[in-house]
C-alpha positions as CSV (number, residue, x, y, z in Angstrom):
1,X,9.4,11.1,10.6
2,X,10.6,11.9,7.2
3,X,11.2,7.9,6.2
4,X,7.5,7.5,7.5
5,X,6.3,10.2,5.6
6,X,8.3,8.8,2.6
7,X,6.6,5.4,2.1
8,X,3.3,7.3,3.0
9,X,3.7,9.1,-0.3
10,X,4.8,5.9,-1.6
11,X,2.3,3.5,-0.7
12,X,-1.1,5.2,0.7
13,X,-2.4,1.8,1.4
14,X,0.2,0.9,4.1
15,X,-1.0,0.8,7.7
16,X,1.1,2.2,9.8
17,X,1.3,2.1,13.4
18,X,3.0,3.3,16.5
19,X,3.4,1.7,19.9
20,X,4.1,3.5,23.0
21,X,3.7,1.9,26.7
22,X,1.4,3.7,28.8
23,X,3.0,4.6,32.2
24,X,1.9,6.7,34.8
25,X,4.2,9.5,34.9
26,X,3.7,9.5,31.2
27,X,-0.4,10.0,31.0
28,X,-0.8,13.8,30.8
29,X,1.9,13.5,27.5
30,X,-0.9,11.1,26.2
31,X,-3.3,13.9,24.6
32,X,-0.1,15.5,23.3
33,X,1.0,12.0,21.5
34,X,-1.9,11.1,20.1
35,X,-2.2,15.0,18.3
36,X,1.3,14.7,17.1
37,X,0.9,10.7,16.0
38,X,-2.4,12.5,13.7
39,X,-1.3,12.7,10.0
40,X,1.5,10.7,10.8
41,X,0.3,7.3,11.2
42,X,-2.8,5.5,10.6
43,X,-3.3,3.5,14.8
44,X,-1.1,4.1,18.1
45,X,-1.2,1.3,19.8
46,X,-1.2,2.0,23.7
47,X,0.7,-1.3,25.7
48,X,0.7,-1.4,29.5
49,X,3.7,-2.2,30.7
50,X,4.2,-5.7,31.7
51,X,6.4,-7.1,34.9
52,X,7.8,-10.8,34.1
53,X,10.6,-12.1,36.9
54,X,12.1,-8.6,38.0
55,X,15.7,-8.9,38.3
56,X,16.0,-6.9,41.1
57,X,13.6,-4.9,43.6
58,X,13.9,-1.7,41.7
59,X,12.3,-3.4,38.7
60,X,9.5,-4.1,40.8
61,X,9.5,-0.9,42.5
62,X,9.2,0.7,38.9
63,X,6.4,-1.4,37.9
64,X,4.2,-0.5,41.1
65,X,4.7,3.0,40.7
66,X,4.2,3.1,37.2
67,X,1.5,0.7,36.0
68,X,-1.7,1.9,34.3
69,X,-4.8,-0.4,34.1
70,X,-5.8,0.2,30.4
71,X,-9.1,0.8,31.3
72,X,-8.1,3.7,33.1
73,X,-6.2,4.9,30.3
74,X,-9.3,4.5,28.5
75,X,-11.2,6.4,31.1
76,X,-8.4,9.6,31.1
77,X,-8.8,9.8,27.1
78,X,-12.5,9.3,27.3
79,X,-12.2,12.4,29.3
80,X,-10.6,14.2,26.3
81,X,-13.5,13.8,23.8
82,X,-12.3,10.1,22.7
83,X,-15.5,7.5,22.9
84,X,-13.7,4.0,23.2
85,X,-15.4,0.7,22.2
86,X,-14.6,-3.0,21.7
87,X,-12.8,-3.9,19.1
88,X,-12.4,-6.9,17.0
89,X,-8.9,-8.5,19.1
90,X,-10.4,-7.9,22.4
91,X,-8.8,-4.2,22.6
92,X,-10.5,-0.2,23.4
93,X,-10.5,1.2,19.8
94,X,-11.7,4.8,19.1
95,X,-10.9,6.9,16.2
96,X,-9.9,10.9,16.2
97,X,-11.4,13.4,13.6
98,X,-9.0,12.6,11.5
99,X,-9.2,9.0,11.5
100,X,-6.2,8.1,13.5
101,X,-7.3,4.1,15.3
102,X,-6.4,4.8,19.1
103,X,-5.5,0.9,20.1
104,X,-5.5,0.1,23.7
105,X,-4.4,-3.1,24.6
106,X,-5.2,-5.2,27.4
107,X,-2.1,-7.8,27.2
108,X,-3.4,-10.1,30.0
109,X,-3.8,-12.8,26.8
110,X,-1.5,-13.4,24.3
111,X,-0.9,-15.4,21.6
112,X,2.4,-17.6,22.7
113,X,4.2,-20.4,20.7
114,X,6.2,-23.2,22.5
115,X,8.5,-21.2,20.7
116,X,8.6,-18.7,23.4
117,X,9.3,-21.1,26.6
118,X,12.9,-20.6,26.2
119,X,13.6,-17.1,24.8
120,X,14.9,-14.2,27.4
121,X,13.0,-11.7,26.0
122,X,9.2,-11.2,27.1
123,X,7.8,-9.2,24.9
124,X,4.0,-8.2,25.2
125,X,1.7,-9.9,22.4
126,X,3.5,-12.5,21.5
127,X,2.9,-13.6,17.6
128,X,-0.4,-11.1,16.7
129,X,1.9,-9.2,14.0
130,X,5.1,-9.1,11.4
131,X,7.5,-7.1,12.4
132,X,10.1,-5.1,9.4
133,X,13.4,-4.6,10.8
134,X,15.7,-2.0,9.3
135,X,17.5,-4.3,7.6
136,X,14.8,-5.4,5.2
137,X,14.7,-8.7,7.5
138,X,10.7,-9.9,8.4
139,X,9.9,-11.9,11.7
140,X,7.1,-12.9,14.1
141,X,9.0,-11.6,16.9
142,X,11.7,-9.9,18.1
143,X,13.3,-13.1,17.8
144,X,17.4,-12.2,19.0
145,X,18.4,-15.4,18.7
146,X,17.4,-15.6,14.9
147,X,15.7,-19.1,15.7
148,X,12.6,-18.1,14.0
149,X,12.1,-18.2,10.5
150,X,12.2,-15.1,9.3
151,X,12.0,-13.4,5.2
152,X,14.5,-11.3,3.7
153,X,11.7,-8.7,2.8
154,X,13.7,-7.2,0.3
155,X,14.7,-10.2,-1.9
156,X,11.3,-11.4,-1.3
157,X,10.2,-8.1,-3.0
158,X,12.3,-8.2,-5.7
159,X,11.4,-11.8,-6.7
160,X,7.7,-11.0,-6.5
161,X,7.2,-14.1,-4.1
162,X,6.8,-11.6,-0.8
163,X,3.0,-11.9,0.2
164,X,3.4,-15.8,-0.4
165,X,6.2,-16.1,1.6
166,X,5.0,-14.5,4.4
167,X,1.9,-16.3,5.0
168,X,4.1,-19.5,4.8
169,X,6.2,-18.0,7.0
170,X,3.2,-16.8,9.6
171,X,1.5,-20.3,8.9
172,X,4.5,-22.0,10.2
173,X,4.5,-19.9,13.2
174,X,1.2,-19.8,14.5
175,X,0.7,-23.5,13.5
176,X,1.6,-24.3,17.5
177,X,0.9,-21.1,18.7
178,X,-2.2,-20.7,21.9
179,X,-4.1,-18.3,23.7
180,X,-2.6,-18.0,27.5
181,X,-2.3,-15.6,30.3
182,X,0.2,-13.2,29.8
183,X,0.8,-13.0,33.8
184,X,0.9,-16.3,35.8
185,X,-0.5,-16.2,39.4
């Protein structure tokens, strides 16, 4: 919280944005998150949880018991004073007094590269963002194999080529990338 807070102060322009996947033993902590998330950062992003190729039967069980259509997330914050409309990427968006962007997103499309075929990892939007790891490092995706091309944000920074480089980088990786399903069948 203090590091967020930190680059805040240093750079007011900065979007900053949480994620948090929206189960069902977790919904009455939702009102609570999204007070706490106020100040803090600028959109909270709320995922459903997603079931690709359990590995076992308690993975499935889990995912039964604690799935949450997003509109019914939408419907329990609605509840709460929150007045959700479509946004521009096919999500629920609705804003809090303060101006804190509550994101709820539908991940039954994604954006997916060929890219993605392969990897072990299923992550839940495919390429829609950039992601910063600690280590200064800037990727599509999560990317654990470290096929991707990815910036070293803070050379990058240094040389003043950042922002070029990373829409080289993002035009390289979208250049293949299509709308799909997120579940199959």
């Amino acid at each position: 919280i203090d590091g967020i807070k930190m680059v805040r102060e240093k750079n007011s322009n900065l979007i900053i944005r949480a994620n948090k996947v929206t189960i069902r033993s977790g919904l009455n902590n939702l009102p609570d998150f999204i007070s706490s998330s106020e100040g803090l950062f600028n959109e909270i992003n709320l995922l459903n949880l997603i079931l690709k190729q359990p590995r076992n039967e308690a993975d499935k069980d889990f995912f039964e018991k604690e799935f949450v259509f997003p509109q019914e997330t939408a419907e329990l914050l609605s509840k709460q004073g929150y007045q959700f409309s479509m946004g521009e990427k096919y999500e629920l968006t609705a804003r809090t007094h303060s101006g804190l962007k509550i994101i709820i997103k539908d991940t039954d499309q994604t954006l997916r590269s060929s890219l993605c075929k392969n990897c072990l990892i299923y992550c839940q939007e495919g390429f829609y963002t950039m992601r910063v790891g600690t280590d200064g490092s800037i990727r599509p995706c999560i990317d654990y194999k470290d096929e991707l091309p990815s910036v070293d944000g803070i050379e990058e920074l240094k040389r003043g080529t950042l922002t070029n480089t990373l829409a080289n980088v993002m035009s390289v990786t979208l250049e293949n990338a299509r709308l799909q399903n997120t579940l199959e069948g």
